[in-house]
Structure formats: structure tokens, C-alpha cells
C-alpha positions as a printed Julia matrix, in Angstrom:
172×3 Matrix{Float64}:
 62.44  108.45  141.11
 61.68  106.11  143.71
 59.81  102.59  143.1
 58.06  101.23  146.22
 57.5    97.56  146.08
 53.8    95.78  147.12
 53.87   92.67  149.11
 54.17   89.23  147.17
 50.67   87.45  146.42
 51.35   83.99  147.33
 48.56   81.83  145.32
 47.48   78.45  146.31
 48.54   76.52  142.99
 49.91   78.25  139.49
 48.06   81.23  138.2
 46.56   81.34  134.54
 45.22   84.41  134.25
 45.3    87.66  136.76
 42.78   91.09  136.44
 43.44   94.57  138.78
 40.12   95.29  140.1
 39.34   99.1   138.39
 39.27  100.99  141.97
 39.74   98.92  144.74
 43.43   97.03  145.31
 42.33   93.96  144.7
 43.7    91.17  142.17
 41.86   88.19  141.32
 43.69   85.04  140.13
 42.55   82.43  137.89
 44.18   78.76  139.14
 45.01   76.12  137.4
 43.35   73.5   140.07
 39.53   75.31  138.7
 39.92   77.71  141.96
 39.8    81.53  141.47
 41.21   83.8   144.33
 41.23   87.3   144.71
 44.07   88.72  147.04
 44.63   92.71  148.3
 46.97   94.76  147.78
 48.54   98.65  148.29
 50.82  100.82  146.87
 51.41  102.28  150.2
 52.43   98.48  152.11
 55.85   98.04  151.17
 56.76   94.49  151.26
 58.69   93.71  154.66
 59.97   90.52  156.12
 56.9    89.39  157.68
 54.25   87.11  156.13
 51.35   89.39  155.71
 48.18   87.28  154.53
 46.77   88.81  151.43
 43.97   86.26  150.48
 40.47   87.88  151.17
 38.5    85.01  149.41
 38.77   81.87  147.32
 36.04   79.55  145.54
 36.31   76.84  143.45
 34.32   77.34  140.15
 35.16   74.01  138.3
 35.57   71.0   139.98
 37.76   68.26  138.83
 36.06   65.31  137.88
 36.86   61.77  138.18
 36.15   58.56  135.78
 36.22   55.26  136.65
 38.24   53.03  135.05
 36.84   49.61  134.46
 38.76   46.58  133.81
 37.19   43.78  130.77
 38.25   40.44  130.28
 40.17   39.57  127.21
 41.28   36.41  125.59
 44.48   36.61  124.01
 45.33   35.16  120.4
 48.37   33.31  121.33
 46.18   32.32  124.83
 42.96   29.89  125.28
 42.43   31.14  128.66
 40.94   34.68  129.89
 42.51   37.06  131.15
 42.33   40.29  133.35
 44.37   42.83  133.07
 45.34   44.91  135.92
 42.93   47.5   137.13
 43.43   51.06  135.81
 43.51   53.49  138.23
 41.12   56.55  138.49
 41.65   59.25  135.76
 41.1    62.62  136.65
 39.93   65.07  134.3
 41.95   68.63  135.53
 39.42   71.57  135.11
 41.32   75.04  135.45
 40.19   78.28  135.62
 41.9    79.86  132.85
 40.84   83.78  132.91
 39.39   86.51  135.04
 38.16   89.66  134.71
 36.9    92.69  136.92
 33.26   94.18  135.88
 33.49   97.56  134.8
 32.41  100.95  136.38
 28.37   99.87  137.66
 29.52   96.41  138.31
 32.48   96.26  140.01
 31.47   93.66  142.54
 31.47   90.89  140.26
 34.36   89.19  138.67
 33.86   86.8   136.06
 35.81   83.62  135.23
 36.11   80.89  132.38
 37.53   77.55  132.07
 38.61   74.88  129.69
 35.69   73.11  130.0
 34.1    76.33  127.65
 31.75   77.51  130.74
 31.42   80.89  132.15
 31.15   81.86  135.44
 30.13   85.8   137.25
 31.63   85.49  141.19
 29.84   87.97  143.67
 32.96   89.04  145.6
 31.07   90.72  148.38
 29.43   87.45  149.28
 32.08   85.33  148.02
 29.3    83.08  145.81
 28.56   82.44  142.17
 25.62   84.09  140.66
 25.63   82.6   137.6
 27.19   80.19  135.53
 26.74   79.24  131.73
 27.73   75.66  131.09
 29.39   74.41  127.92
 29.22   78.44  126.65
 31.54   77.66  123.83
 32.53   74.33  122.76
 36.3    74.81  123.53
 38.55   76.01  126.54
 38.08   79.77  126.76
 41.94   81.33  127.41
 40.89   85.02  127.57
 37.54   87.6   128.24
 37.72   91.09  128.76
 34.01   92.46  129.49
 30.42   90.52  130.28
 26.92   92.02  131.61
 25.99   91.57  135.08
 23.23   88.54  134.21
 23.17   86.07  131.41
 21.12   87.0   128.61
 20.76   87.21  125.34
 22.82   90.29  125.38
 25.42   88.6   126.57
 27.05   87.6   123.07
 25.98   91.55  122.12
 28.35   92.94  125.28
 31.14   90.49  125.03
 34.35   91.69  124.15
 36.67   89.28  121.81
 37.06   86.1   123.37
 39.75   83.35  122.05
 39.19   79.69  122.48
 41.76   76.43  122.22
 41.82   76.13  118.28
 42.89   79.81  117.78
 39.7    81.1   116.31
 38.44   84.69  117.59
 34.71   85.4   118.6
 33.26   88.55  118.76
């Protein structure tokens, strides 16, 4: 039995999470820099030597946020005069996308991603823009989501499929 190989994906940053769109050969990837990209692919384009490009589309859907460091005065104990210490540099705060996921049969143009910020995100891949987005949604980093509606509503938490968060607990 032969095995014909499809042409490497070659992502912007590490991957966290991948989902196989349910009929088109498409594969979305959830980055670790907050970006999610969604590449295509076919059984029938073996992978040659050449660099095919892949990528169809990529947006960012959590931005990585910085916080300024501020430097005090202090007087030592063993000192009488003030000091300053040096001045911190600026911290970044890393938001990744963790997780992505196809919608199913009547809403297969949207894919859906989460972070580890706990917010929720549903991607219009057609346009390449978010439709919606659901802020603080849990109050941990979401790792994994297998099925949401197509708008944010109350039967969203009805719909959704088991999600686990960074302390291990299970939500259905």
C-alpha cells in the first residue's frame, strides 16, 4: 500500500493546538505568539523540493501586552542616603493562542480559538476577521474546546463540549 506524503506546513512561531477543517483541506494552527493561522493542504500535492506557500490567512487574536516597570526610591538600613535602583525593563505579558477548532457541518466557515488569558474567540475565515470574542470566559487559560454555536449566547455554555482549563478541572 502506498503512502503519499502532503507538503510541510511551515508556521510562523510554535503551534499549540491544530484542527482539520471537516471538508475542505484546510488546517488551522493555534500559535504560541496569540496568532492563529490556517494553512491548505491536499492529499493529491505530494511534497516536492520546492517551497510551495501554504498560508491562506493569519490574524492575531490576543495581543501581547506590555507593563511598565517603574523604578521607587529606597533608603537602605545600613545607608542614610537614597537610592535608585536601576530601571527595570518592560515586562511583557505572552498571550498564546492555545486551541482551535473547525465549526461543524452548518458552520464550517468559522473557526474558533481560546487563549490563556480564559477568552474565546469565533474567526470568520472567509473574511479573515473576528466576529466575536468573549473576554475573561473562564477565569483560567483554556488548553482545549471541541464544539461552540455560531454567536455568543446564552446557549453557549448549553452547546459547549468539555473544555479543560490550567488547574485541571473539567467543565461541561
Amino acid at each position: 500500500m502506498a503512502c503519499d506524503i502532503i507538503r510541510y506546513i511551515d508556521c510562523e512561531c510554535q503551534p499549540l493546538g491544530i484542527s482539520f477543517h471537516p471538508t475542505k483541506p484546510i488546517v488551522a494552527a493555534a500559535l504560541v505568539n496569540g496568532c492563529v493561522e490556517w494553512h491548505t493542504y491536499s492529499e493529491d500535492e505530494i511534497q516536492t523540493d520546492n517551497d510551495g506557500e501554504t498560508l491562506l490567512s493569519s490574524i492575531t487574536v490576543f495581543e501581547n501586552q506590555e507593563t511598565n516597570s517603574s523604578t521607587t526610591e529606597y533608603t537602605s538600613p545600613n545607608q542614610t542616603e537614597t537610592q535608585t535602583p536601576k530601571p527595570k525593563t518592560n515586562l511583557t505579558k505572552t498571550n498564546s493562542c492555545r486551541a482551535v477548532s473547525f465549526g461543524t457541518t452548518h458552520d464550517t466557515h468559522l473557526l474558533y480559538a481560546c487563549g490563556n488569558n480564559g477568552s474565546l474567540v469565533c474567526i470568520d475565515i472567509n473574511t479573515s476577521s473576528i466576529l466575536w470574542r468573549i473576554e475573561n470566559a473562564h477565569p483560567h487559560g483554556i488548553n482545549r474546546m471541541l464544539h461552540f454555536p455560531a454567536s455568543p449566547s446564552p446557549a453557549l455554555t448549553e452547546d459547549t463540549d468539555t473544555q479543560n482549563d490550567d488547574v485541571t478541572r473539567r467543565k461541561t
